[in-house]
Backbone as ProteinMPNN parsed JSONL, in Angstrom:
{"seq_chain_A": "XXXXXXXXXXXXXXXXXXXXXXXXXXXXXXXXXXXXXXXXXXXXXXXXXXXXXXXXXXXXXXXXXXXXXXXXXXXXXXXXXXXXXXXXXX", "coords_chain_A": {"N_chain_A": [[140.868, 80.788, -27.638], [141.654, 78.103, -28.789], [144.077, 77.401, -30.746], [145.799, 78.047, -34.003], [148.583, 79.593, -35.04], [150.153, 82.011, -32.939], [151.463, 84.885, -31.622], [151.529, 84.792, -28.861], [150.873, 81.796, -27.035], [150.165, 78.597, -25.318], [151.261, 75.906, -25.061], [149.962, 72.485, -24.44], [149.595, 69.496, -23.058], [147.379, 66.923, -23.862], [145.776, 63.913, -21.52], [144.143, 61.561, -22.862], [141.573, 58.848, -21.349], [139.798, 55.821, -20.744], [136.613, 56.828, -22.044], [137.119, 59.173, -23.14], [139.569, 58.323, -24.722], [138.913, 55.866, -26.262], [137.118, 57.48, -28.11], [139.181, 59.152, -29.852], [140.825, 57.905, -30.414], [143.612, 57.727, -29.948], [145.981, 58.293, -27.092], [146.642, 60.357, -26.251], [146.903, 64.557, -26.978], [148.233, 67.133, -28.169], [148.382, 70.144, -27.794], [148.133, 73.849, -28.833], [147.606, 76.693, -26.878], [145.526, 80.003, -25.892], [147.265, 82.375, -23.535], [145.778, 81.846, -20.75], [143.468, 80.41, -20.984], [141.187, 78.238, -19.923], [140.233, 74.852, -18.271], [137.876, 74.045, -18.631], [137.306, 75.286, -21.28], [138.822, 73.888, -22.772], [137.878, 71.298, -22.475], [135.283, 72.11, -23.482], [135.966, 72.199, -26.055], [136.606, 69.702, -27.218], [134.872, 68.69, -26.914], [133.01, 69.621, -28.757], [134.51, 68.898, -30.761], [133.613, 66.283, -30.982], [131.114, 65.701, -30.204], [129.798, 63.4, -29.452], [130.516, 62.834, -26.964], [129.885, 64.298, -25.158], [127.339, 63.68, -23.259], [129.67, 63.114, -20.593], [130.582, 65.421, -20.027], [129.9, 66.656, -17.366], [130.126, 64.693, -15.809], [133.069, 64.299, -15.626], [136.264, 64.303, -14.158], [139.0, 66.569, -13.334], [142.476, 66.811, -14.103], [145.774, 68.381, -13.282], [149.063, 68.024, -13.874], [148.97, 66.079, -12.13], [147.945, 67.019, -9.949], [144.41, 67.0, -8.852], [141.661, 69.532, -9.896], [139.769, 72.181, -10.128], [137.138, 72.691, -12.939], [137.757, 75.897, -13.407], [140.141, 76.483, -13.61], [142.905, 77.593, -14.881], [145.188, 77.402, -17.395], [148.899, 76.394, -18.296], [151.788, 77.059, -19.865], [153.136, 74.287, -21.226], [152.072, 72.134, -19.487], [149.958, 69.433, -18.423], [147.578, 68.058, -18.643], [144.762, 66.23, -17.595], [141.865, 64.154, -18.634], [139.747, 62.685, -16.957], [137.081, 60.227, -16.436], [134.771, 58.49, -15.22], [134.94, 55.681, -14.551], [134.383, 51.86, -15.124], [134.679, 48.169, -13.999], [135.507, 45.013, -13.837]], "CA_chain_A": [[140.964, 79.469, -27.058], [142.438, 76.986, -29.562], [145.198, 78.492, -32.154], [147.111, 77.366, -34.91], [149.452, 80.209, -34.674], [149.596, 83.184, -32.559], [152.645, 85.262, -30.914], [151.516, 84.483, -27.436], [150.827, 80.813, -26.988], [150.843, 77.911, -24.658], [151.044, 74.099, -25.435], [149.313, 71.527, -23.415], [149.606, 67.563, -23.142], [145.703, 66.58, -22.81], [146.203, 62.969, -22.033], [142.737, 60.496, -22.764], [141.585, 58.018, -20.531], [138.35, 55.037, -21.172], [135.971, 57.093, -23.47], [138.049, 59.854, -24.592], [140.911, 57.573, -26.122], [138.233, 55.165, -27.613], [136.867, 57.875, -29.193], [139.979, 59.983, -30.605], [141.623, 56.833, -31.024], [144.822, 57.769, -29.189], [146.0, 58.064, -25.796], [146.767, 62.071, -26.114], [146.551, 65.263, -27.735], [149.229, 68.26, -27.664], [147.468, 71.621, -28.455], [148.158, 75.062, -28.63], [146.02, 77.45, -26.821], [146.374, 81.172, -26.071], [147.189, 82.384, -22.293], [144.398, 82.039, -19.582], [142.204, 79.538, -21.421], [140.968, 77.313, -18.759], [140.213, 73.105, -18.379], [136.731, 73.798, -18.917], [137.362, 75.928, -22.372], [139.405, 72.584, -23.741], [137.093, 70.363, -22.195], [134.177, 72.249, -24.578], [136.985, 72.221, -27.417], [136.599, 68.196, -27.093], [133.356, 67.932, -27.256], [132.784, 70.343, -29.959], [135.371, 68.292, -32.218], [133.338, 65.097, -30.608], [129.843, 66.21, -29.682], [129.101, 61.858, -28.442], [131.673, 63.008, -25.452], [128.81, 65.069, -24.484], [127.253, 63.093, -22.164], [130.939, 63.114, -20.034], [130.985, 66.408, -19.742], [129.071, 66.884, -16.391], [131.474, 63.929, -14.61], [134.526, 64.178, -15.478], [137.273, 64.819, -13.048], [140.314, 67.052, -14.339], [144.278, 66.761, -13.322], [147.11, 68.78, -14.095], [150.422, 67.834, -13.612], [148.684, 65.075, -11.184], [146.682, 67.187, -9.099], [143.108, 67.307, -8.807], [141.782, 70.212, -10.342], [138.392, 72.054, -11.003], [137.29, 73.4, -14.324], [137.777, 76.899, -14.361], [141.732, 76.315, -13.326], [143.94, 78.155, -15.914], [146.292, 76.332, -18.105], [149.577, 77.221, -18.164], [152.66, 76.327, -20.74], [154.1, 72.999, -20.427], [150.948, 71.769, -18.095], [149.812, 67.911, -18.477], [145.887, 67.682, -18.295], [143.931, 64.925, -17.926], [139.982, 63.873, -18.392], [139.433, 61.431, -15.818], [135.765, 60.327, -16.753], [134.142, 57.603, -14.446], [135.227, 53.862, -15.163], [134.127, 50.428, -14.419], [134.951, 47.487, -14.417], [135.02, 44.191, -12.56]], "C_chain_A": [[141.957, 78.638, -27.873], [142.892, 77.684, -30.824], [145.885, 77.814, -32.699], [148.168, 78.449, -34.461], [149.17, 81.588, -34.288], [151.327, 83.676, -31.774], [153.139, 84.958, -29.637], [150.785, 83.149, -27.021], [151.261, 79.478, -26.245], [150.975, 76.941, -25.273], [151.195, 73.58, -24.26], [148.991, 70.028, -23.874], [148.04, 67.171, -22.657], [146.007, 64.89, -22.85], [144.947, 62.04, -21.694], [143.023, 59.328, -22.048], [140.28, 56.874, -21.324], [138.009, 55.865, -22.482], [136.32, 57.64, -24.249], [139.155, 59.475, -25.699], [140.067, 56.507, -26.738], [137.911, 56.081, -28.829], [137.728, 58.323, -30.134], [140.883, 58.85, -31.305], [143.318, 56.841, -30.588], [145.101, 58.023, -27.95], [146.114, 59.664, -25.393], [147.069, 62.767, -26.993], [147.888, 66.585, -27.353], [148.467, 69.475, -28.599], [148.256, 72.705, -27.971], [146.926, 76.102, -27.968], [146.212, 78.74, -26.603], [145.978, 81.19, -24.249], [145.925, 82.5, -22.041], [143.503, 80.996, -20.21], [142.623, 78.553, -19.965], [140.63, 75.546, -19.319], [139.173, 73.17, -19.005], [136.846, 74.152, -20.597], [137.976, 74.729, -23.327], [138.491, 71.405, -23.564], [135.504, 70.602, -23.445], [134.58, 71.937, -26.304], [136.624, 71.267, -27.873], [135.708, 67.751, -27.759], [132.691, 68.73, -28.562], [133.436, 69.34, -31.09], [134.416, 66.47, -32.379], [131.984, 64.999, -29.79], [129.562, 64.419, -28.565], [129.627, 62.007, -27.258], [130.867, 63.646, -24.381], [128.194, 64.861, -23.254], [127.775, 62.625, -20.444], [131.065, 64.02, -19.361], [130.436, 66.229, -18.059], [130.048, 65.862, -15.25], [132.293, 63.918, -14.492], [135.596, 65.232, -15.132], [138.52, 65.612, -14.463], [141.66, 66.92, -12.95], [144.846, 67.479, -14.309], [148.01, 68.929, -12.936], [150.441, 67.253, -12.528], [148.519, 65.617, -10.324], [145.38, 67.44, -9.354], [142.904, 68.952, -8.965], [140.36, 70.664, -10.493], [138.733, 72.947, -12.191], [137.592, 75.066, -14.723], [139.296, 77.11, -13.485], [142.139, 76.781, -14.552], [144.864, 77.662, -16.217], [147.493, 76.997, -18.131], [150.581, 76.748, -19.493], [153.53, 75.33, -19.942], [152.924, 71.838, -19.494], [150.179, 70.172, -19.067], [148.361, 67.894, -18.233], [145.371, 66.398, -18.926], [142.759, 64.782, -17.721], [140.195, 62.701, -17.723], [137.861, 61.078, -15.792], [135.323, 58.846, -15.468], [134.043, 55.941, -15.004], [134.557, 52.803, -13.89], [134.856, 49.784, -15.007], [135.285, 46.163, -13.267], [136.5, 42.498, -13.229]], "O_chain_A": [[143.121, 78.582, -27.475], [142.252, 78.329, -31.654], [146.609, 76.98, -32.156], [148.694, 78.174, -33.383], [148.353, 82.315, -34.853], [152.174, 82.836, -31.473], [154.289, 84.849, -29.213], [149.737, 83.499, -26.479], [152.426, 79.102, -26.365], [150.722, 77.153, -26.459], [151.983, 73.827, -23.347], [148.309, 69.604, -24.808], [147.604, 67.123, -21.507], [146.409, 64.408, -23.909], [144.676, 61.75, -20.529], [144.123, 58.782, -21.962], [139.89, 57.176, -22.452], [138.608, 55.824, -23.557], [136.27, 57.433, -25.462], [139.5, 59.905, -26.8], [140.472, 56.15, -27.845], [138.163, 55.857, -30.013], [137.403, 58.094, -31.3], [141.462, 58.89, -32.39], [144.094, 55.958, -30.953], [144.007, 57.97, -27.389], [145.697, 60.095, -24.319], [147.532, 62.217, -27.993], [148.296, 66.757, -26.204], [148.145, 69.526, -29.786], [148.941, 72.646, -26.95], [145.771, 76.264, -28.364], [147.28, 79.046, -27.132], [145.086, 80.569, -23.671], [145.07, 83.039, -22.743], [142.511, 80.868, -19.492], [143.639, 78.284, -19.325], [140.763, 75.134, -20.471], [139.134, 72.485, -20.028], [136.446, 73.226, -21.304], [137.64, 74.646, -24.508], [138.365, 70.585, -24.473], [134.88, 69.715, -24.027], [133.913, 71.625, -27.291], [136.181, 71.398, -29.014], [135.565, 66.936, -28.67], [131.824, 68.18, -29.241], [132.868, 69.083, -32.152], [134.46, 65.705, -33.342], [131.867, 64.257, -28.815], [129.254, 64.339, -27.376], [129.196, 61.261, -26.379], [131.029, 63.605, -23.161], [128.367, 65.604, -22.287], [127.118, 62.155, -19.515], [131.532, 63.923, -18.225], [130.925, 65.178, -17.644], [130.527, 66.225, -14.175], [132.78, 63.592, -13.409], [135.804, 66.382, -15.517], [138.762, 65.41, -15.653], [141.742, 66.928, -11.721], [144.709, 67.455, -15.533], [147.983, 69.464, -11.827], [151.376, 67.433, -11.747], [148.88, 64.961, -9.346], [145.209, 68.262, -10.254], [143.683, 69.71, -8.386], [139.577, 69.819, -10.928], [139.736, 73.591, -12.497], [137.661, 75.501, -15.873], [139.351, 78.048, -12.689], [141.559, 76.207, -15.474], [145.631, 77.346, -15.308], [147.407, 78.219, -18.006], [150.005, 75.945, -20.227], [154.178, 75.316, -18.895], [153.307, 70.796, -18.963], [150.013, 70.133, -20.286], [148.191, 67.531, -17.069], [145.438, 65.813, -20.007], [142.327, 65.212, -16.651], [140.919, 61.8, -18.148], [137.271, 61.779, -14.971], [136.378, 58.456, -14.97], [133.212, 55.334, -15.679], [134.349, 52.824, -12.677], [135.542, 50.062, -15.99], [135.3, 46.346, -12.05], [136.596, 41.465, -12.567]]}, "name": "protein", "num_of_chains": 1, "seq": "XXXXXXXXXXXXXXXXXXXXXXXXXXXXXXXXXXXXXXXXXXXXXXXXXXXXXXXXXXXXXXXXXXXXXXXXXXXXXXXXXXXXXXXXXX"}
């Protein structure tokens, strides 16, 4: 799943929305991962590094490269994902 260095390797733009950029504290993340890892496999990555995200898991929408997307979609190199979690606001 998630690699510092490996021969065969993608990189992926995850880019936070509401809870995930309060918590990480930035707006996005650029990772390495190895082929075939899926949304869901970075989406556990997340919450592993950020267990309070936990709660998220279960609603939140995914996009790549601004389409709608479900979780066990395969990442590719170059590919733009986004957590889209459930906002308010008035």
């Amino acid at each position: 799943m998630f690699i510092i260095m490996a021969e065969a390797s993608i990189t992926v733009t995850i880019k936070l929305f509401a809870i995930y950029q309060e918590v990480y504290g930035i707006p996005e993340l650029i990772r390495q991962f190895t082929p075939e890892t899926t949304v869901s496999e970075v989406l556990s990555l997340v919450i592993e590094e950020h267990p309070q995200l936990k709660k998220w898991q279960s609603i939140t929408r995914f996009s790549i490269n601004y389409q709608f997307v479900e979780s066990d979609t395969k990442l590719q190199d170059g590919d733009e994902l986004v957590f889209i979690p459930p906002v308010s606001g008035g």
